[in-house]
C-alpha positions as CSV (number, residue, x, y, z in Angstrom):
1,X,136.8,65.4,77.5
2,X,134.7,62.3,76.3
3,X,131.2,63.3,74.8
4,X,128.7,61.7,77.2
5,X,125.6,62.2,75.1
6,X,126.9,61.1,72.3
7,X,127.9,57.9,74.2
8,X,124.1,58.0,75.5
9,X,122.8,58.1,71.4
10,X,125.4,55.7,70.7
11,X,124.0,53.5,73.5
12,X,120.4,53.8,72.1
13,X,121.2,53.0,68.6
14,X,122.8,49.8,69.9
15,X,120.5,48.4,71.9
16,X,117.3,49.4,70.0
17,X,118.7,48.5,66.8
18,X,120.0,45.4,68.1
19,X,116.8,44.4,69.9
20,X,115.3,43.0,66.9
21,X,118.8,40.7,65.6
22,X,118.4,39.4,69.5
23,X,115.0,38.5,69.2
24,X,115.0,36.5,66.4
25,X,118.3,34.6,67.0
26,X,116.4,33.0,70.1
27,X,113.0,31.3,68.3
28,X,113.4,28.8,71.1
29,X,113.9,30.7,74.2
30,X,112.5,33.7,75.5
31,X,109.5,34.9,74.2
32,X,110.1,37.9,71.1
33,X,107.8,40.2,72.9
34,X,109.7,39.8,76.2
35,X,113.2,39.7,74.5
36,X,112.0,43.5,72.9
37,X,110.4,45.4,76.4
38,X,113.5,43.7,78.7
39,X,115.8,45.5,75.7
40,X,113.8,48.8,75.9
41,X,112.8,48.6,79.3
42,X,116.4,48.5,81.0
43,X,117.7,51.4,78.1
44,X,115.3,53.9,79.6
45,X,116.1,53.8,82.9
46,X,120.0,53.9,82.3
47,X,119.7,56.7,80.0
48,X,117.8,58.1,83.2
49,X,120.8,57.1,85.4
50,X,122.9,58.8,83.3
51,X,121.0,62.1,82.6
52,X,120.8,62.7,86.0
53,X,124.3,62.6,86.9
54,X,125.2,65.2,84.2
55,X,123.0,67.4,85.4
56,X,124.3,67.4,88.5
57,X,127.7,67.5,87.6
58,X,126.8,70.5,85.3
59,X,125.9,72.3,88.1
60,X,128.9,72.2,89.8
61,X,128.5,69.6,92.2
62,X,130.1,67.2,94.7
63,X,129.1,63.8,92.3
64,X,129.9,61.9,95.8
65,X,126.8,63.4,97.2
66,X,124.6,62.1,94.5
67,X,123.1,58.4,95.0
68,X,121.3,56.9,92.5
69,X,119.7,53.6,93.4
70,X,117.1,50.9,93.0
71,X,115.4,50.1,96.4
72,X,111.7,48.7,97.5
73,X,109.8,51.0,99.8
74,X,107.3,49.5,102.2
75,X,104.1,51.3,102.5
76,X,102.8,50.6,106.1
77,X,98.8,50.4,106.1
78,X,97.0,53.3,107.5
79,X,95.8,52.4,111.2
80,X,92.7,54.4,110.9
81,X,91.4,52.2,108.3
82,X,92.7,49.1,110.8
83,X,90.9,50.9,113.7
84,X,87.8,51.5,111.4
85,X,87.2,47.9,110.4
86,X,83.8,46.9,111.6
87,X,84.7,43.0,111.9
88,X,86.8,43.0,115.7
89,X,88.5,39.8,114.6
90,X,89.8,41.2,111.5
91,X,90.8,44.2,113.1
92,X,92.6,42.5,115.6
93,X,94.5,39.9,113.9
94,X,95.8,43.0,111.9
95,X,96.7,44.8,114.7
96,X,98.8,41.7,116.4
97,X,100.5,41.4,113.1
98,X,100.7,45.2,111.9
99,X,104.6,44.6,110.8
100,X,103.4,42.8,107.7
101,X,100.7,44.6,106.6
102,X,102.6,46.7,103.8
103,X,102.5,47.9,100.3
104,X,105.6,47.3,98.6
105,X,107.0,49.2,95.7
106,X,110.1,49.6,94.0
107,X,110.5,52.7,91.3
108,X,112.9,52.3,88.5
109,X,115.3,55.2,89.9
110,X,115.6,56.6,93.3
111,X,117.8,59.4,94.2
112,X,119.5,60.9,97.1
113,X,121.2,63.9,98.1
114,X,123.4,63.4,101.3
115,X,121.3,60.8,102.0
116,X,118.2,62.4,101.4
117,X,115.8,61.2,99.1
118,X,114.5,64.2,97.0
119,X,113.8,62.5,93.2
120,X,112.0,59.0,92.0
121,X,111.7,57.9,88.6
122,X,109.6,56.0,87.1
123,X,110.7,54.8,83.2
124,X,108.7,53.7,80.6
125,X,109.5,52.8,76.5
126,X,106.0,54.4,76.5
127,X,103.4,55.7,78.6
128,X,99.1,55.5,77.6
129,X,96.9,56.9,80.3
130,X,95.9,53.2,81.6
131,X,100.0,53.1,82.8
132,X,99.6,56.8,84.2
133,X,97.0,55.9,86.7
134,X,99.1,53.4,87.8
135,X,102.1,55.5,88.5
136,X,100.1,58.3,90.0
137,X,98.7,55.9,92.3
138,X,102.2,54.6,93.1
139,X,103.6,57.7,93.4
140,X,101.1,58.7,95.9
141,X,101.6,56.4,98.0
142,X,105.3,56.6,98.2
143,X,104.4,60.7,98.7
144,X,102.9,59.6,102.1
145,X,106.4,58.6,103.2
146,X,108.4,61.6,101.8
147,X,106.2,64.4,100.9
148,X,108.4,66.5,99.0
149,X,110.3,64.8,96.7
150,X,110.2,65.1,93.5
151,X,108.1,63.1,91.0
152,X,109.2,62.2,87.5
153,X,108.2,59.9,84.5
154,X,110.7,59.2,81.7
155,X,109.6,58.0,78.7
156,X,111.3,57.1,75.3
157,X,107.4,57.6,73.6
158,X,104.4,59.4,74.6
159,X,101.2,57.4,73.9
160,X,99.4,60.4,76.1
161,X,98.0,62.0,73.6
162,X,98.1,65.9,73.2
163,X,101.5,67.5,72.8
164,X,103.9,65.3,75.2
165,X,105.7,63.9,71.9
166,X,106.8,67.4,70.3
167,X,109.3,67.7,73.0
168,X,108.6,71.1,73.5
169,X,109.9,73.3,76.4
170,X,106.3,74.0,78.1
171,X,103.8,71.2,77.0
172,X,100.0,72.0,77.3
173,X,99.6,67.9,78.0
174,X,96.2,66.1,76.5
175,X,92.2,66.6,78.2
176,X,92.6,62.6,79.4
177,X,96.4,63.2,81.4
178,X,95.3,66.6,82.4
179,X,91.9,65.0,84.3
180,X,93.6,61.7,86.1
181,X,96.1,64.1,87.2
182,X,93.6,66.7,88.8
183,X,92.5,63.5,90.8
184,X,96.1,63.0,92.4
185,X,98.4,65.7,94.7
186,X,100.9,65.1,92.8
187,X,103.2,67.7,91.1
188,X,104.4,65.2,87.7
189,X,107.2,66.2,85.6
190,X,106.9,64.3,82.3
191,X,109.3,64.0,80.3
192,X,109.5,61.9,76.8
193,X,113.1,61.5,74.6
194,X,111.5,60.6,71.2
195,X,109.8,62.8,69.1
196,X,106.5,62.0,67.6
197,X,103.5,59.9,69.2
198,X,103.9,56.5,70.0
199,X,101.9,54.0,67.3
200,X,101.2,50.2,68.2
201,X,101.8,49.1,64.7
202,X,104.8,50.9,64.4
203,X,107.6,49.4,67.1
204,X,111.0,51.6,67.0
205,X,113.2,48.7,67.1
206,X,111.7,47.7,63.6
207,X,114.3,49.4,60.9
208,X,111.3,50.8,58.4
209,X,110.2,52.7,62.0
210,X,112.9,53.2,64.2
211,X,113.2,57.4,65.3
212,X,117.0,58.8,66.4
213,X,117.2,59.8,70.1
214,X,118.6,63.4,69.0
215,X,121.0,65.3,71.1
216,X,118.7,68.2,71.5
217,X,116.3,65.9,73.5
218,X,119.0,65.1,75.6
219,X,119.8,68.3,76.1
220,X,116.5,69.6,77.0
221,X,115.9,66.9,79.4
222,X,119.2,67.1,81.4
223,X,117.8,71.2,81.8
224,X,115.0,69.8,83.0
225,X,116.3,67.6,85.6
226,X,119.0,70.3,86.3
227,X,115.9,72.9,87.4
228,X,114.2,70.6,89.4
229,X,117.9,69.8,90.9
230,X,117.8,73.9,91.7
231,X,113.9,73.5,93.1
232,X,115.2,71.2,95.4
233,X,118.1,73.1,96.7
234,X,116.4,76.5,96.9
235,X,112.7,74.0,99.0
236,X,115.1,71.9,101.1
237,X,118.8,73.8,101.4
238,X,120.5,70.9,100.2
């Protein structure tokens, strides 16, 4: 039986270790800095991919029931703000061309069970409270459309602050992530991979900083996913 989270770390250590070799090779094409986040960026989310079909396999389950995809949502506008607009001609060229007013937004992951949608990820290398407002505002919006799935952000680093980068089994969060998410109904499981908090000056794909994605981590967030798997069955009967 093949070790898939060792093929996971294996993974990570390639690609993050790599990332730097890549980046220099190419003085004359892409941009360093965009060589390094395209290299970190895409890692994330397939470790993500990954995780989550473990877990579901570890709980004994049909894997041809699981989807995991990449899709854009459109957010239609809200007619009472349309119907509330105190300018008739605005309103009404809205109204005669309703089908493209729409918010558009894509999340990293997307999952669905029988064809229900009941989990979207968002994946970040890291994640500062600036980025958070932005998924929680994203998030929310997509909550409009299907108001109980489940939210989640996956993060290799936690620039958060507080306790998020001690990979701990209950974190008690930071003051700042605590506050924005008071402001937003949404219920945000956040999970980070890499121990310690994240530090600007101190990029993981440089050798003299880089931190091992450990298989406890793994672990822990496949557990994770797999009782938020068991939320879902026992809210929804799927």
């Amino acid at each position: 039986m093949k070790d898939e989270i060792q093929e996971i770390i294996m993974a990570y250590n390639d690609v993050v270790r790599g990332i730097e070799t890549k980046a220099q090779a190419h003085p004359e094409g892409r941009a360093y800095g965009g060589i390094v986040r395209a290299g970190k960026g895409k890692l994330v989310e397939n470790i993500g991919k990954a995780l989550i079909r473990i877990a579901w396999e570890e709980l004994g389950q049909d894997p041809n029931r699981l989807n995991i995809f990449g899709r854009q949502f459109r957010i239609p506008i809200k007619m009472e703000y349309v119907k509330n607009l105190k300018n008739s001609e605005v309103r009404e060229f809205i109204e005669q061309h309703i089908d493209d007013f729409n918010y558009p937004y894509k999340p990293d992951i997307a999952v669905s069970i029988d064809g229900n949608i009941v989990m979207i990820i968002e994946c970040k290398t890291y994640t500062e409270n600036a980025m958070l407002k932005r998924v929680l505002v994203d998030f929310t919006l997509l909550k409009s459309l299907y108001p109980n799935t489940k939210f989640i952000l996956l993060q290799l680093e936690s620039q958060l602050g507080g306790d998020y980068s001690l990979l701990r089994d209950i974190s008690f969060g930071s003051p700042s992530t605590h506050t924005l998410l008071s402001y937003f109904d949404i219920d945000l499981h956040i999970i980070t991979l890499l121990e310690g908090e994240r530090k600007v000056d101190e990029p993981i794909h440089k050798p003299d900083f880089f931190k091992p994605l450990k298989r406890e981590s793994l672990e822990r967030t496949i557990k994770a996913i797999k009782e938020i798997f068991v939320e879902i069955k026992k809210e929804k009967g799927i």
